[in-house]
C-alpha positions as a Markdown table, in Angstrom:
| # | Residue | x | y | z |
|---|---|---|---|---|
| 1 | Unk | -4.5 | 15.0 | 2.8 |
| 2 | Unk | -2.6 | 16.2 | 5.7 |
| 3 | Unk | -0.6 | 19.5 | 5.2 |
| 4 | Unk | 3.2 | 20.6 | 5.8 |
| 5 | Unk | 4.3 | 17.9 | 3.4 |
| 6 | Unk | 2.5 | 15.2 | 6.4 |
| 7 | Unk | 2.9 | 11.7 | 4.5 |
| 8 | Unk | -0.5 | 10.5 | 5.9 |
| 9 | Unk | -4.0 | 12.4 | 6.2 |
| 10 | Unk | -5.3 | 9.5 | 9.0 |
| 11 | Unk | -4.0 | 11.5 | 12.5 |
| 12 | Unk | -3.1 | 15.1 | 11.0 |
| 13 | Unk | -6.4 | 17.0 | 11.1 |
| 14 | Unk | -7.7 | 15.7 | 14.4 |
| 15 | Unk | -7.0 | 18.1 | 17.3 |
| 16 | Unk | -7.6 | 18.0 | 20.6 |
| 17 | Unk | -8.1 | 15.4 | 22.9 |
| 18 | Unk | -7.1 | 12.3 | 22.1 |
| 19 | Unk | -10.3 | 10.6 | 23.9 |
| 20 | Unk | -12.2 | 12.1 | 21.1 |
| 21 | Unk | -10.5 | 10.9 | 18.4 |
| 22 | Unk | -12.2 | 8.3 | 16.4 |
| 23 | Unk | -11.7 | 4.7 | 16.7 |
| 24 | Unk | -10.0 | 3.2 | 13.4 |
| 25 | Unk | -11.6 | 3.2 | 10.2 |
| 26 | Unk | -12.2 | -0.2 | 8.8 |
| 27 | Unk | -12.4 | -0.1 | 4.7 |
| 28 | Unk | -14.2 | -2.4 | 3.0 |
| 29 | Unk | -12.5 | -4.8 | 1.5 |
| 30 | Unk | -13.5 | -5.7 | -2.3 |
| 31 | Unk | -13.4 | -10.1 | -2.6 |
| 32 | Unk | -11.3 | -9.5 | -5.4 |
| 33 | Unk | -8.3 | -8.2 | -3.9 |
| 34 | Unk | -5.6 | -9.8 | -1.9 |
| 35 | Unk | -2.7 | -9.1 | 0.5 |
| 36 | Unk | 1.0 | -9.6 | 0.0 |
| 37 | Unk | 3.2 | -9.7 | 2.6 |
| 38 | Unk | 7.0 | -7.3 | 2.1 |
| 39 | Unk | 9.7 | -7.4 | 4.7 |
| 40 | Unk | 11.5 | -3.9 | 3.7 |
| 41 | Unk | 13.5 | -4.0 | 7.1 |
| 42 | Unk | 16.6 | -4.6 | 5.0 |
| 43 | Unk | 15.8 | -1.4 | 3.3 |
| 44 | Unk | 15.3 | -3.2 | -0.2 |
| 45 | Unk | 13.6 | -1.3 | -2.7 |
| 46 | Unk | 9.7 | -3.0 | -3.7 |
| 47 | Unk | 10.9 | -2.6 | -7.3 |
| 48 | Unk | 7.7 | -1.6 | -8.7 |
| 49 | Unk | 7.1 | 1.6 | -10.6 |
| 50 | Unk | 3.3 | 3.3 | -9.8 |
| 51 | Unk | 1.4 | 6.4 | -10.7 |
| 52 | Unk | -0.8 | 7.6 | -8.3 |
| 53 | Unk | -4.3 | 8.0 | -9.1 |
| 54 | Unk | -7.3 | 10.5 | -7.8 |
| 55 | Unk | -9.5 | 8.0 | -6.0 |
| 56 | Unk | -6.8 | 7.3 | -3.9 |
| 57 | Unk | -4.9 | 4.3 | -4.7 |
| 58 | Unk | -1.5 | 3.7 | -7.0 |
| 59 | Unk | -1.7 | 2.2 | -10.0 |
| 60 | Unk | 0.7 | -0.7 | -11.2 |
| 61 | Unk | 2.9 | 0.3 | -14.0 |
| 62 | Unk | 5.3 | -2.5 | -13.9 |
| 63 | Unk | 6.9 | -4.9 | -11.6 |
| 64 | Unk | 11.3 | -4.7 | -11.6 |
| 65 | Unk | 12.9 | -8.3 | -12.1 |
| 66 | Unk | 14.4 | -9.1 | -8.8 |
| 67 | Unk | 12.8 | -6.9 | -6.4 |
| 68 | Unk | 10.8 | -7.3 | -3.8 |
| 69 | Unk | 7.6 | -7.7 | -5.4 |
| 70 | Unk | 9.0 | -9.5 | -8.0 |
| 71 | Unk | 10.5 | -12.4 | -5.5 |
| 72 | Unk | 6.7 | -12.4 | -3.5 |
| 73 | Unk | 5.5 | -13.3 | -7.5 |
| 74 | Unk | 8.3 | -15.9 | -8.0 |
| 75 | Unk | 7.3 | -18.2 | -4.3 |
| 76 | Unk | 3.3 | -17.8 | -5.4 |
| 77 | Unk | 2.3 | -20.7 | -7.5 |
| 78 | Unk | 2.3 | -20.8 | -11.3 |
| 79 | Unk | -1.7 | -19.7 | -12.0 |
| 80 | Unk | -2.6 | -18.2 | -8.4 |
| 81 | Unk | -4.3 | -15.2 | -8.2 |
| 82 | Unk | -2.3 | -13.4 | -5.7 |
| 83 | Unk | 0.8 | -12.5 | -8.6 |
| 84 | Unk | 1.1 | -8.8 | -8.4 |
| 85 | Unk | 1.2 | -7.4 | -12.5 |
| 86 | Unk | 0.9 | -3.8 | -14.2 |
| 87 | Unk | -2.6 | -2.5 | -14.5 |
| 88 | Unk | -3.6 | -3.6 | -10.4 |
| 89 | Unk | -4.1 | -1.2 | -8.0 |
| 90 | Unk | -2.5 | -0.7 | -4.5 |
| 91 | Unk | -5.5 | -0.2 | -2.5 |
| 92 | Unk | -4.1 | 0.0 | 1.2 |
| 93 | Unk | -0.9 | -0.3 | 3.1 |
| 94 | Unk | -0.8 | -1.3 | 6.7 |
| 95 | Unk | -4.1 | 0.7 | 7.6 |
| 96 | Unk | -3.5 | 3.3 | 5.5 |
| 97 | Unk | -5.8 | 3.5 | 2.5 |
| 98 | Unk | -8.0 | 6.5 | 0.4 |
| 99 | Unk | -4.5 | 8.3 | -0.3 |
| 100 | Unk | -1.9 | 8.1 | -2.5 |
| 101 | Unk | 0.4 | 10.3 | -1.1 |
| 102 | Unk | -0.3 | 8.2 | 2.3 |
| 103 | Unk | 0.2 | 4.6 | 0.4 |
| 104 | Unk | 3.6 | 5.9 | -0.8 |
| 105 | Unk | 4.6 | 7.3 | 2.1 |
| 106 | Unk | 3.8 | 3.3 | 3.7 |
| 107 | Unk | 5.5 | 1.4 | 0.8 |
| 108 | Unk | 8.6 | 3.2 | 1.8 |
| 109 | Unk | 9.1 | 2.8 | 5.5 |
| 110 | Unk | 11.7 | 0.0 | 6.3 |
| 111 | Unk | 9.5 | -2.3 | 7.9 |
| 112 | Unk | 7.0 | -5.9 | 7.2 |
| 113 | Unk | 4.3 | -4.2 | 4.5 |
| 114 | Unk | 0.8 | -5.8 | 4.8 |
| 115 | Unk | -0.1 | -4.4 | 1.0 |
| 116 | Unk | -3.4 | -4.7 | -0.3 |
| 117 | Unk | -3.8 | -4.9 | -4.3 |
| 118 | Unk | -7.2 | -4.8 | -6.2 |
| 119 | Unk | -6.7 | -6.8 | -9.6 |
């Protein structure tokens, strides 16, 4: 993790020249999981409640009637795969992933969340 209370371990403990910085890190994605898409430029709360977890990700505790989250569930399909409920895991959030500290930091910025959740 980054230090000073940084949100997001990917660009804090490289120093230096930028031309040495590493190119992007690409995670492996599992071919269970799935990406929902969250427009939090409103400033709308996700309305989902989330523990975070030692390997990295945030654990699912449960999903707030009405919230963001909850209206991506309601315009899936009755049976698809891609419903967000308590006990998956938030994997990665736009790039950011192997931090839970970084992952919440993500889920809150006001902006279009490319969320990745691991069932």
């Amino acid at each position: 993790m980054g230090t000073s209370g940084s949100c997001c371990s990917c660009e804090d403990d490289l120093q230096g020249d930028d031309s040495k910085r590493p190119g992007r890190q690409a995670r492996k994605r599992s071919p269970t999981e799935f990406t929902i898409i969250i427009d939090r430029r409103n400033n709308e709360g996700l309305g989902v409640d989330a523990a975070p977890e030692k390997v990295g990700t945030l654990e699912i505790k449960s999903v707030t009637p009405g919230g963001l989250v909850d209206r991506w569930n309601q315009a899936q399909q009755q049976g698809s795969r891609e419903i967000v409920r308590p006990g998956m895991r938030v994997v990665e959030v736009n790039g950011r992933f192997n931090s839970a500290v970084g992952l919440i930091a993500a889920c809150r910025e006001a902006e279009v969340l490319h969320i990745s959740i691991e069932p």
